[in-house]
LONU-489343 format. One record per residue: residue number from 1; y negated, x negated, z of N, C-alpha, C in turn; residue in three letters. Coordinates in pm, whole numbers. Example, Ala and Ser with C-alpha at 12.3 -4.5 7.8 and 13.67 -1.06 7.14 Angstrom:
<rs>
(1; (569; -1319; 780); (450; -1230; 780); (330; -1320; 780); Ala);
(2; (225; -1285; 708); (106; -1367; 714); (-3; -1290; 787); Ser);
</rs>
This chain:
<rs>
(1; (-10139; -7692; 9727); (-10041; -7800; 9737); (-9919; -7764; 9653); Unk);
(2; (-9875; -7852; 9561); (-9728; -7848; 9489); (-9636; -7880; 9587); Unk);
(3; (-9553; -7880; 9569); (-9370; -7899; 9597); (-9295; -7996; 9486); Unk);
(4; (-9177; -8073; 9539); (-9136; -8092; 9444); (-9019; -8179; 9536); Unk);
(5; (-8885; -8190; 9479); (-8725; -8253; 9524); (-8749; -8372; 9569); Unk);
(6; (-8627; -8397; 9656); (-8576; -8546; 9680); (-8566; -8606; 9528); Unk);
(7; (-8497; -8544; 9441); (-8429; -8558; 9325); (-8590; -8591; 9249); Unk);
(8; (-8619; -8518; 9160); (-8780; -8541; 9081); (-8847; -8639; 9182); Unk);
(9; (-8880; -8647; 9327); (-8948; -8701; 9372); (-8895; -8866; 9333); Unk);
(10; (-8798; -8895; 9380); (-8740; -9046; 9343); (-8723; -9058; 9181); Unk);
(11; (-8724; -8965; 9097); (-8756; -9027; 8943); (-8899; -9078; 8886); Unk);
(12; (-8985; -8985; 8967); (-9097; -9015; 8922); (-9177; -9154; 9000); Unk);
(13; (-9112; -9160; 9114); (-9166; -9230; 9193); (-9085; -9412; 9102); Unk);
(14; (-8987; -9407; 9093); (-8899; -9516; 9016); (-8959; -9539; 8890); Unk);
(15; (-8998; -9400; 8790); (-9041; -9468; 8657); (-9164; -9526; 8663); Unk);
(16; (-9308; -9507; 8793); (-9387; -9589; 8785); (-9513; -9439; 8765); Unk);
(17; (-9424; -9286; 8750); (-9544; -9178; 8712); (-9613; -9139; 8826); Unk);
(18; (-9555; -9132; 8964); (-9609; -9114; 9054); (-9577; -9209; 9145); Unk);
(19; (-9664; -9171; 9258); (-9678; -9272; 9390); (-9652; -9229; 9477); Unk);
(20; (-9524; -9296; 9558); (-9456; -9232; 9686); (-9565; -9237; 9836); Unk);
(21; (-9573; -9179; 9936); (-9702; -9207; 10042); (-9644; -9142; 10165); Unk);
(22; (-9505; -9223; 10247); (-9448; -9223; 10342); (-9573; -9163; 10479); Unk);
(23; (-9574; -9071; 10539); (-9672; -9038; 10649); (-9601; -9037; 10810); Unk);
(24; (-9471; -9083; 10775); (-9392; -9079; 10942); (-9433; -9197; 11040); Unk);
(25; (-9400; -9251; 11117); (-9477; -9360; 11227); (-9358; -9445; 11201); Unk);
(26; (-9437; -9600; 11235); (-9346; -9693; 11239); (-9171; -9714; 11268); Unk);
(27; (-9166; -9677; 11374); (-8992; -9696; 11418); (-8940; -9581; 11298); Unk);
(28; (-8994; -9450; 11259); (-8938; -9354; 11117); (-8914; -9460; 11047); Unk);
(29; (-9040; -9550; 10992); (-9052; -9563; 10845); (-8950; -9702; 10830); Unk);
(30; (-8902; -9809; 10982); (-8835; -9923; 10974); (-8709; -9883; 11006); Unk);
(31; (-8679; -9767; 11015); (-8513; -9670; 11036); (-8480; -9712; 10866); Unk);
(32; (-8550; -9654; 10803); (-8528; -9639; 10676); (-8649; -9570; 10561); Unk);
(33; (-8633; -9597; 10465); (-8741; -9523; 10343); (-8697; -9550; 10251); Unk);
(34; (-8737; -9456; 10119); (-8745; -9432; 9983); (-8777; -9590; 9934); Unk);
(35; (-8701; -9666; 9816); (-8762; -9790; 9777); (-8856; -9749; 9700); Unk);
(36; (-8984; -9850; 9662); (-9079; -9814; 9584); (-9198; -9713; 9670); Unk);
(37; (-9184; -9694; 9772); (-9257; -9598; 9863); (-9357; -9648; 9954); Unk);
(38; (-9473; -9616; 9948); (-9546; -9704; 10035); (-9583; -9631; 10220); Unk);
(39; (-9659; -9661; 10271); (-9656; -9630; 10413); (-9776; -9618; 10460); Unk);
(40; (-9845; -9461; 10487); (-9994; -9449; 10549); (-9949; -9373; 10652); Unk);
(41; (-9913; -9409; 10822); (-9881; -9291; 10876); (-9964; -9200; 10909); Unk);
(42; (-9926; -9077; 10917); (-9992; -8974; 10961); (-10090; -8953; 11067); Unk);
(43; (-10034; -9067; 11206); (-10159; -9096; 11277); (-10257; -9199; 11283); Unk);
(44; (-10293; -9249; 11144); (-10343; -9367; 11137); (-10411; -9340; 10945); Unk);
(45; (-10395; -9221; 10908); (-10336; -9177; 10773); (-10521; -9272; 10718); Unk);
(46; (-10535; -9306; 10598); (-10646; -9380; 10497); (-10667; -9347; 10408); Unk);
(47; (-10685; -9222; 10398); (-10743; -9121; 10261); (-10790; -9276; 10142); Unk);
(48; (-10854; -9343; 10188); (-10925; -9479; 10057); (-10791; -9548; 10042); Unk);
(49; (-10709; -9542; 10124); (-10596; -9678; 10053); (-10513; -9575; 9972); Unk);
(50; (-10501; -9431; 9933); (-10492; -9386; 9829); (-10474; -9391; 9658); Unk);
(51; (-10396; -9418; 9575); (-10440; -9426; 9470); (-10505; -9267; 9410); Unk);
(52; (-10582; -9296; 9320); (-10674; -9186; 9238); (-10626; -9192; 9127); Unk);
(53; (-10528; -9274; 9051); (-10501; -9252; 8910); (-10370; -9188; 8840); Unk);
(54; (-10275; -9156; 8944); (-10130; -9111; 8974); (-10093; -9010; 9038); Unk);
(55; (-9999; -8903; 9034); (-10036; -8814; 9091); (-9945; -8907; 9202); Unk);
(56; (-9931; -8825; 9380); (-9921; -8885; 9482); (-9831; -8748; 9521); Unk);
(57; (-9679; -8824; 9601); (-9609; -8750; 9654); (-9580; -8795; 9813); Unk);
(58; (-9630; -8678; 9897); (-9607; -8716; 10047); (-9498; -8683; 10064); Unk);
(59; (-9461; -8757; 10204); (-9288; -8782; 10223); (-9317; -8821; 10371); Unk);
(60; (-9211; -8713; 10455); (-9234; -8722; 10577); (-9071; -8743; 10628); Unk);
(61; (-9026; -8681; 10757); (-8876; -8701; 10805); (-8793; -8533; 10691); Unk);
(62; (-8901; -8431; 10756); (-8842; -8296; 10706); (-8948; -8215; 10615); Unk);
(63; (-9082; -8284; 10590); (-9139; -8166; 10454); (-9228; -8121; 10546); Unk);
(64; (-9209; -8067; 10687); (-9346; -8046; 10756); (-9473; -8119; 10793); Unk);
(65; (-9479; -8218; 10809); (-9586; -8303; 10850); (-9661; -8391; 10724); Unk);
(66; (-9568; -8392; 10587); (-9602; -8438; 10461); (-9705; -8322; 10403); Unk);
(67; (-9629; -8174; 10460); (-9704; -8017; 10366); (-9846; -8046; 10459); Unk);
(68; (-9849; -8100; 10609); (-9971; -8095; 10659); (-10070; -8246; 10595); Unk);
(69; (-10028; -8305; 10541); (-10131; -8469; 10492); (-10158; -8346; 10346); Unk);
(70; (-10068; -8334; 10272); (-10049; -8308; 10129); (-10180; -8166; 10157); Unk);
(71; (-10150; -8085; 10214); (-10273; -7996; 10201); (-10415; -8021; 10244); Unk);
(72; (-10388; -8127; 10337); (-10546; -8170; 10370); (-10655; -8240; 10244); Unk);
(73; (-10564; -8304; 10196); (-10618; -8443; 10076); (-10575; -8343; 9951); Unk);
(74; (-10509; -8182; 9908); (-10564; -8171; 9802); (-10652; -8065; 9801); Unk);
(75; (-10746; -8095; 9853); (-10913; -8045; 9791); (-10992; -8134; 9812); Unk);
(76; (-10944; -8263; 9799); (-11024; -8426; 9732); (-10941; -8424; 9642); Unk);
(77; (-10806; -8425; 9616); (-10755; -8482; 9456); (-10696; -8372; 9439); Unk);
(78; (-10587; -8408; 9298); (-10508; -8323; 9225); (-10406; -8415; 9215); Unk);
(79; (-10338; -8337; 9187); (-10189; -8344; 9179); (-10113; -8428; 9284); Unk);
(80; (-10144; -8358; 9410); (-10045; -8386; 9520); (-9943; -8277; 9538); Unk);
(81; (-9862; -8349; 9589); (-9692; -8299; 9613); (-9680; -8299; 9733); Unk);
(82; (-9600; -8244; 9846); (-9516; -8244; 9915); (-9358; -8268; 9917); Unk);
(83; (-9254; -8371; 9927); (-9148; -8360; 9937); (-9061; -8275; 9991); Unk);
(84; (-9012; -8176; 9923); (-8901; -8070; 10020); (-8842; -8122; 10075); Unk);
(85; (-8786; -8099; 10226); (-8695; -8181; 10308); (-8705; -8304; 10351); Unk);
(86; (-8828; -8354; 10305); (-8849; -8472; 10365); (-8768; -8595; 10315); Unk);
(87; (-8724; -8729; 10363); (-8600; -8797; 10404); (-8473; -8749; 10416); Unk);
(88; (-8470; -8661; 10494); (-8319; -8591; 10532); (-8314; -8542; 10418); Unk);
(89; (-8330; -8466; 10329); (-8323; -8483; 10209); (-8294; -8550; 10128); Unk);
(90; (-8400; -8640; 10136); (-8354; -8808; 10025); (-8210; -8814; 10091); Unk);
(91; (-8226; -8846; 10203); (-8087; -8966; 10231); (-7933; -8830; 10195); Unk);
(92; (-7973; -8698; 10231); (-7818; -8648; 10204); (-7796; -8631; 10075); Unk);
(93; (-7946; -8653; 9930); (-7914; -8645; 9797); (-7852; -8778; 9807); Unk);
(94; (-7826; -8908; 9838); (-7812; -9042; 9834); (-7874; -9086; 9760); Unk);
(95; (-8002; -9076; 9791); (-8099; -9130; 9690); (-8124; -9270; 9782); Unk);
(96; (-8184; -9398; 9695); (-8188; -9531; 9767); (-8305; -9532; 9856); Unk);
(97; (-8216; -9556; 9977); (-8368; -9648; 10086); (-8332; -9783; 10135); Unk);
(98; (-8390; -9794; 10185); (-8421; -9983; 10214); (-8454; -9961; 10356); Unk);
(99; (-8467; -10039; 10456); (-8462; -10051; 10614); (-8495; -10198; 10655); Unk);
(100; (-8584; -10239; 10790); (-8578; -10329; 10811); (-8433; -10403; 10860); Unk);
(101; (-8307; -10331; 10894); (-8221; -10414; 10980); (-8124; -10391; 10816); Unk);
(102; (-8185; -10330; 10747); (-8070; -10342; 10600); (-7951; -10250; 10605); Unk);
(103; (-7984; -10153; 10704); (-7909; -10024; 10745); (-7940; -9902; 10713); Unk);
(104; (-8004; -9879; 10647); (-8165; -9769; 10637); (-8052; -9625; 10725); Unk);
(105; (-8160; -9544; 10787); (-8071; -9428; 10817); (-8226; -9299; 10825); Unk);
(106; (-8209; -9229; 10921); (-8350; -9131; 10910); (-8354; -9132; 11061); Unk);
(107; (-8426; -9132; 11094); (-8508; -9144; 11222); (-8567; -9035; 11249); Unk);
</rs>
């Protein structure tokens, strides 16, 4: 499993090179998330709704539960990431999230 920043994680995920893959549970992911980030939670996780053509960066609250999806699924693909720090991360780099109440915060 790679590693890789709040910081790199939201550039690559914005220019379109990689694919963000939120793994926290509902009330996490409607607190707040990364824009451009999509949502497989961890207890419900869909190895097939996956993309295969991008590399794929998991993103959890703190980096632990993303390092546990991210190591399972890479010895089916390559070039998976883990987000350091998770969210709490994103949100204290002030990197942009989006929220259902338009508040985003970390959960």
């Amino acid at each position: 499993m790679l590693e890789i920043s709040p910081q790199s994680a939201f550039e690559e995920i914005s220019s379109g090179r990689a694919v963000g893959v939120d793994v926290r549970e509902s009330h996490e992911w409607d607190a707040g998330h990364g824009e451009n980030v999509s949502w497989n939670p961890m207890s419900a996780f869909d190895v097939a709704a996956l993309p295969s053509d991008k590399p794929l960066i998991v993103i959890c609250r703190s980096g632990s539960r993303s390092a546990q999806v991210a190591t399972a699924i890479a010895a089916q693909m390559e070039n998976v990431f883990n987000m350091t720090g998770g969210m709490k991360a994103w949100h204290e780099a002030g990197l942009p999230m989006v929220s259902v109440s338009g508040n985003p915060e970390v959960a």
